[in-house]
Wavefront OBJ file of the C-alpha trace (Angstrom):
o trace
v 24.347 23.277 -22.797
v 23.820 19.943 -22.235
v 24.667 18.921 -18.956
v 23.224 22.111 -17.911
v 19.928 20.456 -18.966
v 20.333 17.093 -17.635
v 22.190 18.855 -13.880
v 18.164 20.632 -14.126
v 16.271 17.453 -14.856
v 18.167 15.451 -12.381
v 17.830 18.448 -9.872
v 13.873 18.596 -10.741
v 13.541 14.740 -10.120
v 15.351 14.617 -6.887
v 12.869 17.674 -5.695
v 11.187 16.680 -2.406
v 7.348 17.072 -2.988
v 5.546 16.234 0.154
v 2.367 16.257 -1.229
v 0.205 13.542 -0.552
v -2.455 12.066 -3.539
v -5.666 10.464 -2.512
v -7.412 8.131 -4.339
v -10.038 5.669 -3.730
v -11.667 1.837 -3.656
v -10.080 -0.104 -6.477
v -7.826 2.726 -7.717
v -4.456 1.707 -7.946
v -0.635 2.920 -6.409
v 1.945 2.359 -9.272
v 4.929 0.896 -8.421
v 6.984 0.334 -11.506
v 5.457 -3.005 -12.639
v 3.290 -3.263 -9.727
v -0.320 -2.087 -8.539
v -1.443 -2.026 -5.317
v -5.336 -1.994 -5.416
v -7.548 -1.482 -1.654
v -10.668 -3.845 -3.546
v -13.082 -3.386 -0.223
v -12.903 -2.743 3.506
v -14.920 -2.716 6.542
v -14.715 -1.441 10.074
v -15.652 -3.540 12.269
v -16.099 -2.011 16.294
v -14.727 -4.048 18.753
v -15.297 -2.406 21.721
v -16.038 1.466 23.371
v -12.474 2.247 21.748
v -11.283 0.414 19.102
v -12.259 -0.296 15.665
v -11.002 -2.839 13.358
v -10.215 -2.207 10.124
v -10.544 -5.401 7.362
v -9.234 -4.768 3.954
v -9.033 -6.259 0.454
v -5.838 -5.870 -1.134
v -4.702 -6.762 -4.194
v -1.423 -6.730 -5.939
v -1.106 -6.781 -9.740
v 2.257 -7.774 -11.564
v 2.151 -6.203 -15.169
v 5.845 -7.448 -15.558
v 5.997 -9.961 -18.587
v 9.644 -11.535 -16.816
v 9.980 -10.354 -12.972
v 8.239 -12.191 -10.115
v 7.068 -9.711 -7.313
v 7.840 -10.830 -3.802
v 5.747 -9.493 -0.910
v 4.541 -9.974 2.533
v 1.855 -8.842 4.838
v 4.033 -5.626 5.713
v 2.963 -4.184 2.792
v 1.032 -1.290 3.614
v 0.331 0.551 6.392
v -2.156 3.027 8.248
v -1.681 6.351 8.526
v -3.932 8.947 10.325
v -4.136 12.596 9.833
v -1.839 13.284 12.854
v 0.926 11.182 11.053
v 0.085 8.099 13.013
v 0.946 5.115 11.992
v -0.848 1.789 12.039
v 0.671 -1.671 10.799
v -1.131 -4.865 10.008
v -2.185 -7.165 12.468
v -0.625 -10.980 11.512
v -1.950 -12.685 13.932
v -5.424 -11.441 13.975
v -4.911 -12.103 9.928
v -4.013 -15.924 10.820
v -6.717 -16.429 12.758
v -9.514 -14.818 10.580
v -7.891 -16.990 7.952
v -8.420 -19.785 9.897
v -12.472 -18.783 9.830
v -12.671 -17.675 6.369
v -9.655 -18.962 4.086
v -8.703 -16.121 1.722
v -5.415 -17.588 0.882
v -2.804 -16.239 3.890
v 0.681 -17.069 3.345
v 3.626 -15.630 5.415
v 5.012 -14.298 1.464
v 3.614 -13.891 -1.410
v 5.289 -14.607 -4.798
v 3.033 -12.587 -7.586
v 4.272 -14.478 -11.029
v 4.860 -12.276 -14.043
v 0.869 -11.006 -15.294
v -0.715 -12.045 -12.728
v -2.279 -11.179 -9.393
v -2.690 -12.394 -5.943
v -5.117 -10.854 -2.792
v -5.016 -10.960 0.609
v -6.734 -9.631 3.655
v -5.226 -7.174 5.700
v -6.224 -6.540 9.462
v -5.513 -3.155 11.260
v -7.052 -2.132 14.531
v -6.999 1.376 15.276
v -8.699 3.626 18.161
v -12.379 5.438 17.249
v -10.800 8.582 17.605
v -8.962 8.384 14.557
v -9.185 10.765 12.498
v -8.927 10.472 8.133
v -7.314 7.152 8.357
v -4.897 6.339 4.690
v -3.834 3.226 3.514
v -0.317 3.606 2.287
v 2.007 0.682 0.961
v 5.795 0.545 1.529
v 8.277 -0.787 -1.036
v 11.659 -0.882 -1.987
v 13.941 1.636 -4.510
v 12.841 0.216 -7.660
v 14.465 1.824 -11.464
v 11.075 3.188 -12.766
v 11.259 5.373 -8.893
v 13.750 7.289 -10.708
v 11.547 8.949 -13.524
v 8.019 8.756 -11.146
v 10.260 10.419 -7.961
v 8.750 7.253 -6.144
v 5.130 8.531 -6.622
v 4.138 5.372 -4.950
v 5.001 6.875 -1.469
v 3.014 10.213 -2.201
v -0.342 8.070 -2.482
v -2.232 7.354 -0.117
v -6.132 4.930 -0.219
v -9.448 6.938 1.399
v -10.725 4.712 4.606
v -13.228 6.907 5.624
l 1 2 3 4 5 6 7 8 9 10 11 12 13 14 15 16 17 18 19 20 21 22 23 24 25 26 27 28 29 30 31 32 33 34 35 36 37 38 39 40 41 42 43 44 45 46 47 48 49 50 51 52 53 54 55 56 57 58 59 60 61 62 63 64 65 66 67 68 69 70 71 72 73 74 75 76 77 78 79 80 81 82 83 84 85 86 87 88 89 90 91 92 93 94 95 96 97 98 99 100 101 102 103 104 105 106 107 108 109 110 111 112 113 114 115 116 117 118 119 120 121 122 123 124 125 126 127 128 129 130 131 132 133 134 135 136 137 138 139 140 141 142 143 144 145 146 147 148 149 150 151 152 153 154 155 156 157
């Protein structure tokens, strides 16, 4: 009776759910240890078809031992045809350059604490329901959440 129970719980885990949770400005995406927080953004046109998108992101270690290591591939764009937008690093340099909010090429979060950065994404006007969405590798706690991280997804619009 027993392994019947855990063969169900390990089949229910491994269960694809597609669905997608939205959630807004400084709401956070657990990752294990980790929060991903969207603090503010701004879209900012830059010409008849473009827009750029400038966001606050912050990343929260709650670990009392493990360092988190990230870079500025952390999250992504997505649009509601699946679209997919990645930050800009150079436009992130340079507006770094113009208003220092701390850019380095990797991050290194130390155990409770947090670091921020600015992310830059330019997409076309046309898009439509643009997401914020982080990537991330297989962590342990992925195995009890079903990597919930990947399911949610931060309002731009």
């Amino acid at each position: 009776m027993f392994f019947v129970l855990l063969i169900m719980l390990v089949f229910h885990s491994c269960k694809n759910n597609s669905e997608d949770f939205e959630i807004g400005l400084n709401e956070s995406i657990n990752h294990d240890h980790f929060e991903y927080v969207v603090t503010d953004f701004k879209i900012l046109p830059i010409n008849d078809y473009t827009n750029r998108y400038r966001i606050k992101f912050k990343v929260i270690n709650n670990s009392k031992v493990l360092e988190h290591t990230w870079n500025n591939s952390i999250a992504y764009i997505v649009d509601s045809k699946g679209n997919i937008y990645n930050n800009n690093k150079e436009l992130q340099i340079k507006l770094n350059e113009r208003e220092d909010f701390g850019w380095e090429n990797e991050y290194h979060t130390h155990p409770e604490s947090e670091q921020t950065t600015t992310l830059i994404f330019e997409l076309p006007k046309k898009v439509n329901q643009p997401y914020l969405k982080v990537t991330g590798e297989f962590l342990l706690g992925d195995i009890l959440d079903r990597s919930e991280y990947k399911k949610m997804k931060v309002k731009l619009f």
